[in-house]
N, C-alpha and C positions, 0 to 999 in steps of 0.2 A: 167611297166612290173610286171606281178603277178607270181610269185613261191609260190611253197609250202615252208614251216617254212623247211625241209631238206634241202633245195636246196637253201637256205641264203647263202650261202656261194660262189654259180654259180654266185646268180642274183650281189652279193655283186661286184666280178669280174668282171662280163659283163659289169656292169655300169662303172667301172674306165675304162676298153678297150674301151670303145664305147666313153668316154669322150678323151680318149690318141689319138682314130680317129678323131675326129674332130680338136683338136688340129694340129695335121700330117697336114690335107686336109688346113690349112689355112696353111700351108708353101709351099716355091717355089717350083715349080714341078723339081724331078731330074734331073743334068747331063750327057748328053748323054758322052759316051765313056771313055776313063781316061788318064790320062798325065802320062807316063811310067817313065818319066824322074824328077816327082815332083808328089809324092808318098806321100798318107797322109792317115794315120791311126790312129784310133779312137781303145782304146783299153779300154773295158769294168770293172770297178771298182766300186762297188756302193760304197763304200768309198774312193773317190779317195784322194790319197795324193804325195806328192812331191815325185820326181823321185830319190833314192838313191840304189844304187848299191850296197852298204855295209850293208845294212840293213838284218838282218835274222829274221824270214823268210823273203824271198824277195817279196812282193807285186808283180803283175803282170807283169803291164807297169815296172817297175825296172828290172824283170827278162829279160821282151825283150831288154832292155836297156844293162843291162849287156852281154846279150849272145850276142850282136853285136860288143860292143866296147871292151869287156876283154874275150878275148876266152880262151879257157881250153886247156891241151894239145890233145885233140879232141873233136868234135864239131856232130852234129849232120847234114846232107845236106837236102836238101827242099822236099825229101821225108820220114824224117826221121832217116836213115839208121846213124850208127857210121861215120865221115867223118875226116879226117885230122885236123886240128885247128892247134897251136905250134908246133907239131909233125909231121911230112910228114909221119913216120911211124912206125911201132914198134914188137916186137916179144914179147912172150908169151914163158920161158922157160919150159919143159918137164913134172916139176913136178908141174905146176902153179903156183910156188911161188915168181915167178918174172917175171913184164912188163919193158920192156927195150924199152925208147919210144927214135927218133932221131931226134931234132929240128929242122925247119925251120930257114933258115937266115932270119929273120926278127927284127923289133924292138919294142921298147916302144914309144906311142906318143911322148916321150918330145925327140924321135934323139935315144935313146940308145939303143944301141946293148944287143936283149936277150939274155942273156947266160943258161946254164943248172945251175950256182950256183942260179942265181934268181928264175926259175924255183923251185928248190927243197928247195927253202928257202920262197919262196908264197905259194907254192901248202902246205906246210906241217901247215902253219899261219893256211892259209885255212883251213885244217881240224881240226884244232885245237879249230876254230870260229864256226865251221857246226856239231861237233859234242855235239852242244848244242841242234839241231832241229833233224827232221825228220830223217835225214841219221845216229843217231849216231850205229845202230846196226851192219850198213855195215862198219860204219870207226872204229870199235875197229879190225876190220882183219887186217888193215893195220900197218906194223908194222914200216917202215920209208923211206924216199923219199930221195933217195942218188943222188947226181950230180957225172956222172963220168969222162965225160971229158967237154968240151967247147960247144958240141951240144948236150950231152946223159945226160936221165936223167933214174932212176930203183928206181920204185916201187917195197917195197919186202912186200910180206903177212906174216902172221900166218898160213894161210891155205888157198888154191887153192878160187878164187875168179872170178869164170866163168861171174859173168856182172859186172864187173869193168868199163868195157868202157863206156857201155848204162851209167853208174852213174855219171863217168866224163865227160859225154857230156851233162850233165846240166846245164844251166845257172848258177846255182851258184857255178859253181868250174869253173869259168871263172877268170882269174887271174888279176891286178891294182897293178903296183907300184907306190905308192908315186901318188897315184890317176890317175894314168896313166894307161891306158890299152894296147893290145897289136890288136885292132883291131879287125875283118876286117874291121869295123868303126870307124870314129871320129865323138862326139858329140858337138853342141853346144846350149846352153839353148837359146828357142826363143818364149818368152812372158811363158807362164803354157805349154810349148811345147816343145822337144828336136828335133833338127833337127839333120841328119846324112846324112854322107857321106860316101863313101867306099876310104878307102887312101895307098898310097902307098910312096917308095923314090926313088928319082931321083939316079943321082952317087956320088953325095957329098953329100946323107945320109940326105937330107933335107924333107919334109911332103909335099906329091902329093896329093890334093883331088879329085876325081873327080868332076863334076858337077850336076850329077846327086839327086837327095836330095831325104829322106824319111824322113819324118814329124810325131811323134809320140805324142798322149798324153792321160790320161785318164777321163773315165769320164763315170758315169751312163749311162747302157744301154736307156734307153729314151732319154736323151740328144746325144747318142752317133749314135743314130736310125734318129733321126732328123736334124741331120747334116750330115747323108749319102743321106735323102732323100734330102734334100737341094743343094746336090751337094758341100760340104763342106769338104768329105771324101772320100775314093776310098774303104779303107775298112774298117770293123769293126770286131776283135777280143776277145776272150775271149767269147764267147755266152756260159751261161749253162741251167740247163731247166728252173732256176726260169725267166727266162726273155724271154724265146719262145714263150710265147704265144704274148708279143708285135710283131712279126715279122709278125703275121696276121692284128692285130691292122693298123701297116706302111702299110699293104700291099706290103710288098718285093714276087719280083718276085720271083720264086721256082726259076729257075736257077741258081739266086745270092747268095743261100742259101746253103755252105757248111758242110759237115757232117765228123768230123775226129772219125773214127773208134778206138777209145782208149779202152785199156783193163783198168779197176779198178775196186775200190770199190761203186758202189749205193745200199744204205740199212740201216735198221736201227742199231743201237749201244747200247744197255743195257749201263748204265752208272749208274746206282740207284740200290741198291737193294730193302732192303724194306721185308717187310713182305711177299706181294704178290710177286716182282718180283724176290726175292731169288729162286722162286721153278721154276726149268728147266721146269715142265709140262705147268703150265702159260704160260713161254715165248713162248714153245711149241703149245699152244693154239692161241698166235696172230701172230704167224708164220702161221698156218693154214688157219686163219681170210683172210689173204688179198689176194684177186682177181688181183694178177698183171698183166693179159692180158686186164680187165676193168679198170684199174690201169692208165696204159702207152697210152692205145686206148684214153683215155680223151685229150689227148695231140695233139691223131692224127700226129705220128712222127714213120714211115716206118722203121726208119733207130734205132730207140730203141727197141732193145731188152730185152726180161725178161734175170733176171740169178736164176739158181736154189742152185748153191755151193760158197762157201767161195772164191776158187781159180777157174779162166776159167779152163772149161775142156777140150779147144783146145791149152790150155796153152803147152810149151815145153818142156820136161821135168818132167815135173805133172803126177806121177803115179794116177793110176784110183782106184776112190775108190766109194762108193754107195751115191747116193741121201741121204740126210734126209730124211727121215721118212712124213716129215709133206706134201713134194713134192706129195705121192701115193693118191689117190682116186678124186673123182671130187671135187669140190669149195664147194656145197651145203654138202658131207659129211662130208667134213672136217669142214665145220663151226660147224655142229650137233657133232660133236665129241669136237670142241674147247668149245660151247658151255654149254655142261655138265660137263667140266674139272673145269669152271669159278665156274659153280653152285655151284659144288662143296664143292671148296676153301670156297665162300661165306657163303654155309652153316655152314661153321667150323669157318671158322675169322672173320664173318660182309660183308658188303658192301666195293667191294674197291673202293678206292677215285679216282677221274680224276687222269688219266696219262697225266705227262707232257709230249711233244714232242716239240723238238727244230730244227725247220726248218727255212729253209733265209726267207727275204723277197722278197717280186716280187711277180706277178699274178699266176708265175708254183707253188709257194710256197702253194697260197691258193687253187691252183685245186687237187694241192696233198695232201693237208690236208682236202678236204672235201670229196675225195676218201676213205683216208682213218678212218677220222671219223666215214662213213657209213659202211664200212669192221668191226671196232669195235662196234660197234652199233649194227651187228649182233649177237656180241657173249654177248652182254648186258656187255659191256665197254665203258666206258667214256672217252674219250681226251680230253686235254686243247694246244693248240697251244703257244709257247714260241718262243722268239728269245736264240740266242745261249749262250749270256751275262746274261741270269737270268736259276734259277735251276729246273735243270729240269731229267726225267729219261730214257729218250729215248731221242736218238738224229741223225738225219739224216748225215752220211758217206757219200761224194759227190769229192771223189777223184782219178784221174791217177795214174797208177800206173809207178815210176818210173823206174823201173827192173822189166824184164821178167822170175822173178823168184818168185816159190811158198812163199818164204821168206817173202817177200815184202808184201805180204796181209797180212798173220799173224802178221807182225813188227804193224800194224794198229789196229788188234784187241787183243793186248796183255795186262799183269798185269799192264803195265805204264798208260792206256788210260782208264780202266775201272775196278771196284772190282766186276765185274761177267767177271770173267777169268778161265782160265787154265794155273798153276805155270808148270805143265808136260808139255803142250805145248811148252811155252816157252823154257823149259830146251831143250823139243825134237830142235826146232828151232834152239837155241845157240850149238847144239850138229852137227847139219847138217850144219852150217857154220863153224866150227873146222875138217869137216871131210876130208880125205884125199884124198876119189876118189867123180866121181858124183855118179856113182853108191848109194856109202851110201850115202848120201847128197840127193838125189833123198829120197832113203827106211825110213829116218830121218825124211824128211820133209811131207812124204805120212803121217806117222803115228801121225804126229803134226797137220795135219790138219784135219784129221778123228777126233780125240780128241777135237781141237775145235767148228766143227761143233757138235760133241754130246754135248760139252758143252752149245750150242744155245747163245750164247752172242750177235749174230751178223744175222740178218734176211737180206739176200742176195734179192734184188727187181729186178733189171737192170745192164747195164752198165752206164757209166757215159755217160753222152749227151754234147758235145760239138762241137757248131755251130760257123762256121764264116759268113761274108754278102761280100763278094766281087764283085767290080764294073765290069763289063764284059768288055776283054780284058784288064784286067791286069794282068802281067805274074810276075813270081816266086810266085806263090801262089797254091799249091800242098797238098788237102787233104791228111792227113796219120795217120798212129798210133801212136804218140808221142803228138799230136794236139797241136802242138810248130810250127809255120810259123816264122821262123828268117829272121831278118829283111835285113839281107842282100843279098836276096834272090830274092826281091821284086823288081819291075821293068826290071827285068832281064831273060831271054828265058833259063831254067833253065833244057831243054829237051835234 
């Protein structure tokens, strides 16, 4: 194969995919159809490691693990949507400052009857543990989790907190006593693999499993690809872009190949400043730089789309505010514009040095980093490609988002994550979560993200890409927007 010395990076690719295909073609040809009733899933980790539910953050396979066997007092159902879990159901009083949620008669794996004191004395542990990670801006509203009688339990706010539910129906506010969950699964370790069931109790309170099994375990996208085509899996979970481009390699049928429509974050992250990348107009310039419809087309994926702003603009609730700047004119102007901003700089501070940028590894990894080497290349900048573990100054954002609220992207690109920030953002933020009505929480949070977009810290590329491989004719398996398929869902006619 001869490329040009630019295209090193294609041919560098093509030859590991064309070597992952011949590997493929000497395994056994696929499984026709799937066994509904002994359900086996391959869930995507390129590091994978042991399955623990108490771990924070919670690795993948342990989030599916959790969100089966320790439900939360709600639960998400196989389309997504808020769904029952410990609670059958709940009200919301007047001035939002209190969920008043009513238990299910149900129990703890080991016989014991849940009451509302366990409840409000796990769930509050909980936040206690979680507001170490990601969630902690959401859990400082919460102001205490009271049990009031034998089935109720009331959450009381600080201030009105419209997606509480979407938050508590994450995997990790799924609740374990004394290592015991409360279902709708029970799990048992079987060889590097958890097996489940769905269980219930007889009339003397004793543990009903049913028969049916679902087989989970993790493991490299290639390993996890080659045991589907083997006929060894029914599905695989977890796809994100850096591992798409194997799905051509296997030759998975389009069919098999699921697409969950998830809103987030894809884009890059200022994380460095620096001489050069302290100045807004710079970043402003390699915001301009990159061709993202030649970008995402390299992928050849229908279902990616570009993003232009911080927050979606079909977002709900999300006041409308203007494009940046660097969005108007064609590709080729805006390069000649980027590119005399660079001169510039250059002329007045020297040559700047390779920019670091920290993307995964996998094949998507290097097709997006030879896309966008060439996009910098344009403006006469230099990249060096890093992993996320060494230093670096830009770094690729590849996340769900887990609330439907403008909050939630800005909690991602705030002063805790990066020193090319906005402190007014933030304060606008914390000010729109303390507010009383949505109205201002809405006008709060318009003006907090206006602010951090002029601040450019954050170069909006896509949405996030998240793919599953499911074997045809098996049921509870339900593209959506949460890109969460729970596991006890699967095998199951869920229409």
């Amino acid at each position: 194969m001869h490329c040009a010395k630019s295209h090193c990076v294609y041919c560098d690719t093509m030859t590991r995919l064309l070597c992952f295909i011949t590997v493929l073609m000497l395994l056994a040809g696929c499984a026709e159809g799937v066994d509904n009733s002994r359900v086996r899933v391959d869930i995507i980790e390129n590091r994978p490691r042991p399955f623990s539910i108490s771990a924070i953050p919670l690795p993948l396979a342990s989030a599916y693990l959790r969100g089966a066997t320790a439900q939360g007092l709600v639960t998400f159902d196989s389309k997504g949507r808020v769904a029952p879990g410990l609670a059958n159901r709940w009200i919301v009083t007047d001035d939002g400052l209190s969920y008043i949620f009513r238990l299910n008669k149900t129990r703890w794996n080991d016989g014991r009857e849940v009451t509302s004191n366990d409840v409000a004395g796990l769930l509050t542990s909980r936040i206690k543990e979680l507001r170490k990670g990601r969630f902690n801006s959401e859990l400082a509203i919460i102001d205490r989790v009271v049990p009031m009688t034998g089935k109720v339990v009331e959450i009381r706010l600080k201030a009105p907190m419209p997606y509480l539910l979407e938050m508590l129906a994450q995997p990790d506010f799924g609740l374990a006593r004394r290592g015991f969950g409360s279902g709708p699964m029970q799990a048992e370790k079987l060889g590097d693999a958890m097996q489940l069931r769905l269980r219930s109790f007889d009339d003397e309170g004793k543990t009903v499993l049913e028969p049916e099994t679902v087989t989970i375990r993790s493991s490299p996208a290639s390993l996890a690809l080659a045991r589907y085509i083997e006929g060894q899996s029914d599905l695989v979970e977890g796809g994100r872009f850096e591992d798409f481009p194997l799905l051509e390699a296997a030759q998975i049928n389009a069919g098999e190949i699921h697409f969950d429509p998830v809103p987030g974050l894809f884009g890059l992250l200022f994380v460095e400043g620096g001489p050069f990348l302290s100045s807004r107009e710079n970043r402003d310039a390699i915001a301009m730089a990159i061709d993202r419809p030649k970008l995402l087309t390299a992928f050849d994926i229908m279902a990616w789309r570009e993003a232009l702003t911080l927050v979606p603009e079909n977002l709900p609730n999300r006041l409308s505010i203007p494009r940046p700047s660097w969005t108007m004119g064609q590709i080729d102007a805006r390069r000649a514009t980027a590119k005399r901003t660079i001169e510039s700089w250059e002329n007045s501070n020297g040559q700047v040095r390779a920019l670091r940028i920290a993307l995964p590894r996998g094949f998507g990894g290097r097709i997006f980093f030879a896309r966008l080497k060439a996009d910098m290349a344009s403006i006469g900048l230099e990249v060096e490609r890093v992993t996320i573990d060494r230093p670096h100054d830009i770094r690729l954002i590849d996340r769900t988002a887990d609330q439907s609220s403008p909050a939630w992207y800005m909690d991602q690109l705030s002063c805790t994550v990066s020193v090319i920030c906005s402190q007014d953002a933030d304060r606008l933020v914390y000010e729109a979560r303390m507010a009383s009505t949505i109205e201002a929480r809405a006008q709060l949070l318009s003006q907090a993200e206006a602010e951090l977009q002029e601040m450019r810290n954050f170069i909006p590329i896509a949405n996030p890409l998240r793919w599953s491989v499911a074997r045809p004719g098996l049921l509870g398996h339900v593209s959506n927007g949460r890109g969460w398929h729970l596991l006890q869902y699967l095998g199951r006619d869920t229409t």
